[in-house]
C-alpha positions as CSV (number, residue, x, y, z in Angstrom):
1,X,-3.1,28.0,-36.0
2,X,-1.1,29.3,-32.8
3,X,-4.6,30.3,-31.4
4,X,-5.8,26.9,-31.8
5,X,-2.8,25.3,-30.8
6,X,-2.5,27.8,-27.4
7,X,-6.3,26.9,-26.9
8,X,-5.3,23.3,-26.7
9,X,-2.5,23.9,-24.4
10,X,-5.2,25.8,-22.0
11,X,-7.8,23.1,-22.0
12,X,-4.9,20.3,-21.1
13,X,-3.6,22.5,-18.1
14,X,-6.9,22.6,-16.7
15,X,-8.5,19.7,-17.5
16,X,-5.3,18.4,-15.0
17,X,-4.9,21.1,-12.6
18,X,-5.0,19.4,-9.0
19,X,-7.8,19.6,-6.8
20,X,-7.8,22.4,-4.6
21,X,-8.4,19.7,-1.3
22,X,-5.5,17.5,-2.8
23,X,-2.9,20.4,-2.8
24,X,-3.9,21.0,0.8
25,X,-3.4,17.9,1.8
26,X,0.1,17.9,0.3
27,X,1.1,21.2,1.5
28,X,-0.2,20.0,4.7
29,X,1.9,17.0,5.0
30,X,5.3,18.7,3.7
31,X,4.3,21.1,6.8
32,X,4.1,18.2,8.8
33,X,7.6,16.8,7.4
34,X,9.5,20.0,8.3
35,X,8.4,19.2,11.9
36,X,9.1,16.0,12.0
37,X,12.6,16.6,10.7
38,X,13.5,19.6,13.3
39,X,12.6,16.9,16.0
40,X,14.5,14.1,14.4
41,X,17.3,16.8,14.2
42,X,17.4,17.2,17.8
43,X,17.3,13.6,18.4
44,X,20.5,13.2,16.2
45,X,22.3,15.5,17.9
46,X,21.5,13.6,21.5
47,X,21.7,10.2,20.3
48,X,25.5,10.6,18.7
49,X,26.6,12.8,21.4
50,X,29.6,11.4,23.3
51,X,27.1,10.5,26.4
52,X,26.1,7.2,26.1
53,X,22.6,6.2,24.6
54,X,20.2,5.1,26.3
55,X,21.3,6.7,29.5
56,X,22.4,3.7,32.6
57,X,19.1,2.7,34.3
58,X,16.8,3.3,31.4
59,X,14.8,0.4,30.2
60,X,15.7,-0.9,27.2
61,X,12.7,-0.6,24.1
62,X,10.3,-3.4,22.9
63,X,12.1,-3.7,19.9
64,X,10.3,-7.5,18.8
65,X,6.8,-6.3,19.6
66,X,7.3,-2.8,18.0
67,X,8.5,-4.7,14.8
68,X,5.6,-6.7,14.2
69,X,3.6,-3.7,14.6
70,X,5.6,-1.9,12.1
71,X,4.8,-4.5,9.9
72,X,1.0,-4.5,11.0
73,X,1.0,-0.4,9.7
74,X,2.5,-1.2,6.7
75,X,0.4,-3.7,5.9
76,X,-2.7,-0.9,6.5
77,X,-1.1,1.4,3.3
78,X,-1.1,-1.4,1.3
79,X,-5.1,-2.0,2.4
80,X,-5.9,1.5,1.7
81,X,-3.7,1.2,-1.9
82,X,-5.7,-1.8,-3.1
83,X,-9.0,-0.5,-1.2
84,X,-9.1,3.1,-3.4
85,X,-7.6,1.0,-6.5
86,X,-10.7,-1.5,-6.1
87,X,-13.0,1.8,-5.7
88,X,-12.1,3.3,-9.2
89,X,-13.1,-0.5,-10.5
90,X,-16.0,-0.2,-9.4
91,X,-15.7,-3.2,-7.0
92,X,-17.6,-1.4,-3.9
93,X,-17.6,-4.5,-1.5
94,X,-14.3,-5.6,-1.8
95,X,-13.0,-1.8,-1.6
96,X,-15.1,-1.4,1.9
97,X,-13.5,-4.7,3.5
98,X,-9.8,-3.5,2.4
99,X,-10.9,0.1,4.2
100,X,-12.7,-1.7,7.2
101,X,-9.3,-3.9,7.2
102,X,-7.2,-0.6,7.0
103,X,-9.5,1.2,9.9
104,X,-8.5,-1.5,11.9
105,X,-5.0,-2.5,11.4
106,X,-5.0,1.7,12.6
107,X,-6.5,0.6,15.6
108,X,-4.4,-2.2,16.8
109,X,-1.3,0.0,15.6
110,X,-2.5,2.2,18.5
111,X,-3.7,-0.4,21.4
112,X,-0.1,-1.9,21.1
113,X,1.6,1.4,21.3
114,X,-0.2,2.3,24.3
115,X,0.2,-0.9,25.7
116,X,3.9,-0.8,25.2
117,X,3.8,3.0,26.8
118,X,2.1,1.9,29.6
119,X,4.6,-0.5,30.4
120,X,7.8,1.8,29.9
121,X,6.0,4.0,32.2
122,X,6.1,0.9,34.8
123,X,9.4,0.2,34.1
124,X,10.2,3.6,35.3
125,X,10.8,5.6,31.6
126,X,9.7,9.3,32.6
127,X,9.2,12.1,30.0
128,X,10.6,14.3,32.5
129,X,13.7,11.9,33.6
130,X,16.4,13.1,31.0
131,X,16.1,13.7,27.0
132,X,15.9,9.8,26.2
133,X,12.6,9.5,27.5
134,X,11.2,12.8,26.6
135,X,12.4,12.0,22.9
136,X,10.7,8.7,23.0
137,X,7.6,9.9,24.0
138,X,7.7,13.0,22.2
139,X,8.7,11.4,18.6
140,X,6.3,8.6,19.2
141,X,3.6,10.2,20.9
142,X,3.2,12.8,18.1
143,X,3.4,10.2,15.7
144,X,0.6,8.7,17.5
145,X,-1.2,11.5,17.5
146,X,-1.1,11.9,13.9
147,X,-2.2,8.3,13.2
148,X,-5.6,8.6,15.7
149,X,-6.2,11.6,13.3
150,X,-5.5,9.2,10.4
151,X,-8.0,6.0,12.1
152,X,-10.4,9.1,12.6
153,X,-10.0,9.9,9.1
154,X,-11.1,6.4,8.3
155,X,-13.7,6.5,10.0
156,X,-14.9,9.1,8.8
157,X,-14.5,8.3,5.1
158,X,-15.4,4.5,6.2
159,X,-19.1,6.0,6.6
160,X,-19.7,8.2,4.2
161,X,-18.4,5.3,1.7
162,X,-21.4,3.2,3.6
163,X,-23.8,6.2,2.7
164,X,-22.9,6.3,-1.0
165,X,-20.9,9.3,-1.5
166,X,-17.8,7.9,-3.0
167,X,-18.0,5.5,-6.4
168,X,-15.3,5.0,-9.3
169,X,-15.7,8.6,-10.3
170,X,-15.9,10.9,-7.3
171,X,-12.9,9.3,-4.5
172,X,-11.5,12.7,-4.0
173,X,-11.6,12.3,-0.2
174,X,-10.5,8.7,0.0
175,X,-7.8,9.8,-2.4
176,X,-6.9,12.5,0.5
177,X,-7.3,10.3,3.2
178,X,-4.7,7.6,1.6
179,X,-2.6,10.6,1.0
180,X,-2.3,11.1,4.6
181,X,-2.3,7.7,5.8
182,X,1.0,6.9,3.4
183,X,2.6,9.7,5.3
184,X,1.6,8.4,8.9
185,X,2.6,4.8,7.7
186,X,6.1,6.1,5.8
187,X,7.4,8.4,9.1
188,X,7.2,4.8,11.3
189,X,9.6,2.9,10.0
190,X,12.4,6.0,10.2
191,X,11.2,6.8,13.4
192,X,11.1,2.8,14.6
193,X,14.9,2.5,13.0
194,X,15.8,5.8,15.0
195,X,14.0,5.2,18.5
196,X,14.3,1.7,18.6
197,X,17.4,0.0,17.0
């Protein structure tokens, strides 16, 4: 009876053990989380220190247009939610315009940013200048890293979804793909409440 009963317990555990590719993933982004909070750290203790913040003569940030596209990236993790949740329905074409929608709401995520870089550059915000500008463009130029690896991630799975190889049963890689995306789209907002307001 124990046998049987420890027999049970065996086939339960690994009939839901976590993919090996999932786990990385996670282990991955809580990596990616400990970096991401040493460099917030550091901005903390620059941003309350008792010089003022933004220095004089810096240019303030595009807080309006850097709202909206806030907005615009979380609106891309809830196309990637519905697109995998449509996948496991079996509803193939309406999961492949909610990923195309996702790819692209990525995109325009990045044109803006850069456009808005390219500006503060103009405006005469330097990396070099003092620690405001080399915390802005550090914080949200590795953030922007991370999210070209996320569009490239999409794009990726984007076409091997129009070759066949995911359906309702095998997602695993648009499973980890969305895994990484939520963490690219839940590390804007605290950086955009940090940077920008």
């Amino acid at each position: 009876m124990a046998a049987k009963a420890g027999t049970k317990k065996i086939k339960e555990i690994t009939e839901n053990k976590m993919e090996p590719a999932k786990l990385g993933i996670l282990l991955f982004i809580a990596a990616e989380m400990m970096f991401f909070a040493g460099l917030i750290s550091a901005f903390l203790v620059f941003r309350f220190s008792p010089a003022p913040w933004p220095p004089e003569g810096q240019p303030r940030l595009p807080i309006a247009v850097t709202a909206v596209n806030t907005a615009l990236l979380i609106l891309s993790a809830f196309t990637f939610y519905k697109a995998l949740e449509l996948l496991r329905k079996g509803k193939k074409g309406m999961y492949l315009l909610l990923l195309v929608t996702t790819f692209l709401l990525g995109i325009q995520f990045l044109i803006i940013q850069g456009n808005e870089w390219m500006k503060m550059v103009q405006f005469g915000l330097s990396i070099h200048a003092n620690p405001y500008g080399g915390f802005f463009y550090g914080l949200v130029g590795l953030h922007g890293i991370h999210v070209f690896g996320g569009v490239l991630a999409l794009l990726w799975v984007l076409v091997r979804s129009l070759m066949g190889a995911y359906n309702a049963q095998k997602n695993l890689g648009v499973d980890i793909c969305r895994t990484y995306w939520f963490f690219v789209v839940g590390l804007w907002p605290i950086l955009f409440g940090l940077i920008y307001l």
